[in-house]
C-alpha positions in Angstrom: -86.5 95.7 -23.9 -87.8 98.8 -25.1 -85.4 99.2 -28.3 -86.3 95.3 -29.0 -90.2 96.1 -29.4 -89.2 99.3 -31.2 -87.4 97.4 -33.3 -90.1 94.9 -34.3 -92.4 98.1 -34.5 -90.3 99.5 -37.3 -89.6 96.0 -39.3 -93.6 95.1 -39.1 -94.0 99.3 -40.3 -92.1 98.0 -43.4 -93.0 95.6 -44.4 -96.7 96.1 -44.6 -97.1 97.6 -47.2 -95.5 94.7 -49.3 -97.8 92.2 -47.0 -101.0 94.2 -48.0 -100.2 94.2 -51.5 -99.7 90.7 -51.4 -103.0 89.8 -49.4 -105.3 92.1 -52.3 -103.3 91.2 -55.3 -102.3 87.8 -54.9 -104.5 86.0 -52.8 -107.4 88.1 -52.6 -107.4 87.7 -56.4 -107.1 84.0 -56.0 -109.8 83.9 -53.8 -111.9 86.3 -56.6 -111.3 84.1 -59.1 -112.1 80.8 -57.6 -115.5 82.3 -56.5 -116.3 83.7 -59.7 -115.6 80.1 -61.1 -118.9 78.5 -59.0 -120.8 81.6 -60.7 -122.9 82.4 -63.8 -121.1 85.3 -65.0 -121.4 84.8 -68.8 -121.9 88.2 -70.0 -119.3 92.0 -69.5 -121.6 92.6 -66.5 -121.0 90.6 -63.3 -123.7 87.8 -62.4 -122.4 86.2 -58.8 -125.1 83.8 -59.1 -123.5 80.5 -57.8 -123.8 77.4 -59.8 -121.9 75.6 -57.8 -119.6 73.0 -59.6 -121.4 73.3 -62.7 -118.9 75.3 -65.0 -116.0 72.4 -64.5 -118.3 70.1 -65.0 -118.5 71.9 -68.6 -115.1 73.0 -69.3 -113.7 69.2 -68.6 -116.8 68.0 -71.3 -115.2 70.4 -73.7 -113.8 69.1 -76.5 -111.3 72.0 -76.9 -110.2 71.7 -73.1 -109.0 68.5 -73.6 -107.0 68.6 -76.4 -105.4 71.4 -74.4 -104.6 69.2 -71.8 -103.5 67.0 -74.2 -101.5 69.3 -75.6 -100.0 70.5 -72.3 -98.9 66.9 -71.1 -97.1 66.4 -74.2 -95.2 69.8 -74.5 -93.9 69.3 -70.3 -92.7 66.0 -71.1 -91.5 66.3 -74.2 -89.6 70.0 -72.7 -88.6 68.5 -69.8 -86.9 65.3 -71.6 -84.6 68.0 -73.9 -84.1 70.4 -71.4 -82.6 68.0 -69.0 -81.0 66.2 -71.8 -79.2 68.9 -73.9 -78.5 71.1 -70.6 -76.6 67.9 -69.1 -74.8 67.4 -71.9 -73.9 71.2 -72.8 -72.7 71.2 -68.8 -70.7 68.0 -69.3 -68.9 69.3 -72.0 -68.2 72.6 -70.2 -66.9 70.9 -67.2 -64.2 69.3 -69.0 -62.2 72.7 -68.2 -62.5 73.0 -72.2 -60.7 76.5 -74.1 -62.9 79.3 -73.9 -65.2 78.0 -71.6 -66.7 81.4 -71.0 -67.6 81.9 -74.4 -69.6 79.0 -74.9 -71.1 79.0 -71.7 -72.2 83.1 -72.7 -73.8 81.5 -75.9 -75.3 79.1 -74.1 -76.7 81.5 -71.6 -77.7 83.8 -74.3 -81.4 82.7 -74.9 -82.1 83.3 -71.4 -82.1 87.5 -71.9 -85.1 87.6 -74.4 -88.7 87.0 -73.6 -90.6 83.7 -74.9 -92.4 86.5 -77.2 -88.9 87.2 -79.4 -88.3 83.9 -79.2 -91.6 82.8 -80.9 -91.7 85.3 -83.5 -88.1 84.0 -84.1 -88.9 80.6 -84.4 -92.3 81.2 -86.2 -89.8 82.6 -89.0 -87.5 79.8 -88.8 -90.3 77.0 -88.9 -92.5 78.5 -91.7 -92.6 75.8 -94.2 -93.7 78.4 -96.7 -96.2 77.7 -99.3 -96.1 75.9 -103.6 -96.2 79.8 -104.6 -93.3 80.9 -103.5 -91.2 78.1 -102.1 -89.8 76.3 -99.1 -88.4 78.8 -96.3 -86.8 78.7 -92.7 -85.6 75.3 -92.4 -87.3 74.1 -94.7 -85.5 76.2 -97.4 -82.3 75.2 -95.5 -82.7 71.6 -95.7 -83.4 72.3 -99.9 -80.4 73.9 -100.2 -78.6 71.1 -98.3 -80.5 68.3 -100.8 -82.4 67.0 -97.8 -85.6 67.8 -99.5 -87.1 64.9 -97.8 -87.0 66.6 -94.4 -89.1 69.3 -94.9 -92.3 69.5 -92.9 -95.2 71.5 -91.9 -93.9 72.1 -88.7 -96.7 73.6 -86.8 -99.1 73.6 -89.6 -99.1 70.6 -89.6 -102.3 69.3 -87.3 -101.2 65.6 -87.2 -101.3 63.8 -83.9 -98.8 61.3 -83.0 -99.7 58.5 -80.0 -98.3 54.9 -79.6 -100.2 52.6 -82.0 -101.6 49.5 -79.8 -100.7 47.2 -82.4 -96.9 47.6 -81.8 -95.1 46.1 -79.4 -94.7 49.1 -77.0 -98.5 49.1 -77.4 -98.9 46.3 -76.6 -97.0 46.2 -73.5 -99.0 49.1 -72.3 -101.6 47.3 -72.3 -100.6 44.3 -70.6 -99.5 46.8 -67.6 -102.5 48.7 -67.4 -101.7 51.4 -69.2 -103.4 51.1 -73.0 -105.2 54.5 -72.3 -101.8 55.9 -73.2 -102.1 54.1 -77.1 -105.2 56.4 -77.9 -104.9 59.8 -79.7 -106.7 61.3 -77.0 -103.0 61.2 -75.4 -101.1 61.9 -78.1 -98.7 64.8 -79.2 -99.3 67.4 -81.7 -96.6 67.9 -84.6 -97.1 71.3 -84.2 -96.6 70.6 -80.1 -93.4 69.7 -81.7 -92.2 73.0 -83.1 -93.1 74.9 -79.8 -91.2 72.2 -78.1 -88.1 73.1 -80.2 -88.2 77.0 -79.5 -88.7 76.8 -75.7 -86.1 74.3 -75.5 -83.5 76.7 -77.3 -84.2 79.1 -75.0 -84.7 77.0 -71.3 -81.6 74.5 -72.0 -79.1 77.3 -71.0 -80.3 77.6 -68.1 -80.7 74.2 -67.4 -77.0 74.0 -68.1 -75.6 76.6 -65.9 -78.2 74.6 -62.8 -75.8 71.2 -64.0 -72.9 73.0 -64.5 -73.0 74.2 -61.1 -73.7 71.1 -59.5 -70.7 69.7 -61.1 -68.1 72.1 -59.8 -69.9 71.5 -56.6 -68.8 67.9 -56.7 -65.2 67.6 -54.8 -62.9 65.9 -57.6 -61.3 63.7 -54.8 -64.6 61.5 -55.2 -63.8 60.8 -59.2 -60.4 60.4 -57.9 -60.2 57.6 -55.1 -63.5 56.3 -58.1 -60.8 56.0 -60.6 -57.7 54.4 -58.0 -60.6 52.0 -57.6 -60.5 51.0 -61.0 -64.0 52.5 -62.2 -64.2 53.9 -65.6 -65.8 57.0 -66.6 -68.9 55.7 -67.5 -68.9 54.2 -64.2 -67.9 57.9 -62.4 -70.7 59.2 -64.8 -73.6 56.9 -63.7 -72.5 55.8 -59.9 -71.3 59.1 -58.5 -72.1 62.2 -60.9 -75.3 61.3 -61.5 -76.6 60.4 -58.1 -75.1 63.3 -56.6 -76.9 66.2 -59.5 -80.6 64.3 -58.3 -81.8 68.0 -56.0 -80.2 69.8 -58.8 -82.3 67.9 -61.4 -85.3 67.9 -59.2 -84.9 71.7 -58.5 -84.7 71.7 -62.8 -87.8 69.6 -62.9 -90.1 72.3 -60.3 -89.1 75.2 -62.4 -89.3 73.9 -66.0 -92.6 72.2 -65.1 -94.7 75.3 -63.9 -93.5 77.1 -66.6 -95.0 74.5 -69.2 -97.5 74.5 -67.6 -98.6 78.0 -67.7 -97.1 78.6 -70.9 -98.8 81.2 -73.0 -96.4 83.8 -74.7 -95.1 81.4 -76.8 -97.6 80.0 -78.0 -99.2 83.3 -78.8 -96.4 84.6 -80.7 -95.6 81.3 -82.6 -98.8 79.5 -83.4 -101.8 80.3 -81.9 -104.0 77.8 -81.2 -103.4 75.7 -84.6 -105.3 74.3 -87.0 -107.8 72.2 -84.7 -106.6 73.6 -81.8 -103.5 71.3 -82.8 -101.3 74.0 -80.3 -103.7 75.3 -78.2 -103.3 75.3 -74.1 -105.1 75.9 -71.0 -103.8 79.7 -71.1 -104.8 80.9 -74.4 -108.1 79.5 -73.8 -108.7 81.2 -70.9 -107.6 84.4 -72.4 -109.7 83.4 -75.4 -112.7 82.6 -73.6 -112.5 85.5 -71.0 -111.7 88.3 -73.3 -112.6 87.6 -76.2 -116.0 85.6 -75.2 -116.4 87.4 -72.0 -116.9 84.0 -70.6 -115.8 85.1 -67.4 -116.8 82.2 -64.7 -115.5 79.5 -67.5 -112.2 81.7 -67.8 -112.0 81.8 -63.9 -112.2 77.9 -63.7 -109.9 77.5 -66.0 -107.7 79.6 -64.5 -108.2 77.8 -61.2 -107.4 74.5 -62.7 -104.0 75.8 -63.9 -103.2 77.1 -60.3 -104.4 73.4 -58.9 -101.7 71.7 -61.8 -98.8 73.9 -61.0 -99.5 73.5 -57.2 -100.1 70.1 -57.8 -96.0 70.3 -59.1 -94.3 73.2 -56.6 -96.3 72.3 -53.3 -94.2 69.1 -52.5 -91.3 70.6 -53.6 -91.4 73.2 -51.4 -92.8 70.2 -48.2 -89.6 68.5 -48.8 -87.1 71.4 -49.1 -89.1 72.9 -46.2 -88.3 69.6 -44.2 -84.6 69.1 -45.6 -83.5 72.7 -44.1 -85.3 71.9 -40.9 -83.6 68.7 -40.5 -80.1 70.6 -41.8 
């Protein structure tokens, strides 16, 4: 009994210092920052004054703020659709026990060992659609040399907002259902949204790929077998079987690309910046902007707290139902 509680004596020892650290500068920070939010610190020197609910109600009347979140709903959808497209696809092909399957899949993988910061410079180079001076560049100059003049673009210069037009028949669908708030340009997507979409999916897709291709080689090939002595085709295997079976593995895909575009701000500050009228701006740079740079610091506190609320909002009943699936395992 003795070496048991001596035991537990030692583990609790070591660990402690990792819990401490955690309780100051995780969730004592939390808890910082979501009181500073109901305060009127506005200036470099603190002002815990409380306000109450007063700076949300401010920062969700901001004009800027909601083009963010504008902004932000169209890059996650947008990332996740390619991600979870081009990462299936790429994991497909792999799985077809293809000739130099390592190599590709190293290529593939690839993007995953730099940081979203080379990536954006990168991709800030590749989608600068130059200027009349001195010509077409990046892609741009690529799709010249090509004679496919006609696809050049302003990539994320470019502060054009797409939406659904309710006069077309999607539109108009939408709103029969409900749902015309979706045909305004309040809930549109940025072109330049666009471009950012195109560099974090270059780098994220790889990874999405190795979560797929794993899942495939997880599937026991005696199911597409006795599928095929059945008489289904391969479409058939693809959609009835394959598909059903990858659904944690695309759900585990859809948690981890979600709370990163969600939060995503190295990107966006080594590729665009906000944009011309705020066409790329998110939640993130704002509240660096506004805290730093303003010295806003209650308004940069709520906004922070709203970004912890969306990305719980996304992880929290992920991590309820694996929770319950190991229990009931």
């Amino acid at each position: 009994m003795r070496r048991i509680t001596w035991e537990r004596v030692v583990a609790i020892l070591l660990i402690s210092p990792s819990v401490l650290a955690i309780a100051i500068f995780v969730y004592g920070f939390i808890a910082f920052t979501a009181f500073a939010s109901l305060t009127r610190w506005d200036r470099l020197l603190p002002d815990f004054t409380l306000v109450g609910f007063s700076n949300y109600q401010k920062l969700f009347a901001n004009q800027r703020f909601q083009i963010d979140l504008r902004n932000t709903v169209g890059f996650t959808i947008l990332f996740l659709i390619a991600c979870l497209a081009i990462g299936f696809l790429l994991a497909f092909l792999l799985d077809q026990r293809i000739r130099g399957e390592g190599f590709f899949r190293s290529i593939y993988l690839f993007p995953m060992a730099i940081s979203f910061i080379v990536t954006g410079v990168v991709w800030r180079w590749l989608l600068n659609p130059g200027n009349p001076e001195l010509g077409a560049t990046g892609v741009n100059l690529l799709f010249e040399k090509m004679g496919l003049g006609f696809l050049k673009w302003g990539w994320f210069t470019d502060p054009v907002v797409w939406h659904i037009p309710p006069d077309t028949l999607v539109g108009q669908a939408l709103q029969q259902v409900g749902l015309g708030v979706l045909t305004t340009p309040a809930v549109g997507v940025s072109a330049g949204v666009v471009s950012l979409v195109l560099a974090a999916t270059w780098q994220m897709s790889g990874y999405t790929m190795a979560l797929y291709l794993a899942g495939l080689r997880g599937i026991p090939d005696e199911l597409r077998e006795a599928a095929r002595v059945d008489g289904a085709s391969e479409l058939q295997i693809l959609w009835h079987i394959i598909i059903p079976l990858l659904r944690p593995i695309t759900l585990s895909a859809i948690i981890i690309l979600g709370h990163i575009s969600l939060k995503i701000y190295d990107l966006v500050v080594a590729m665009t910046g906000p944009g011309i009228g705020f066409s790329t701006d998110v939640p993130a740079f704002f509240m660096w902007d506004t805290t730093f740079r303003g010295n806003h610091f209650a308004r940069g506190a709520s906004i922070a707290v709203v970004l912890l609320v969306m990305v719980a909002v996304l992880i929290i009943p992920y991590l309820v139902w694996s929770t319950r699936s190991e229990a009931e395992l």
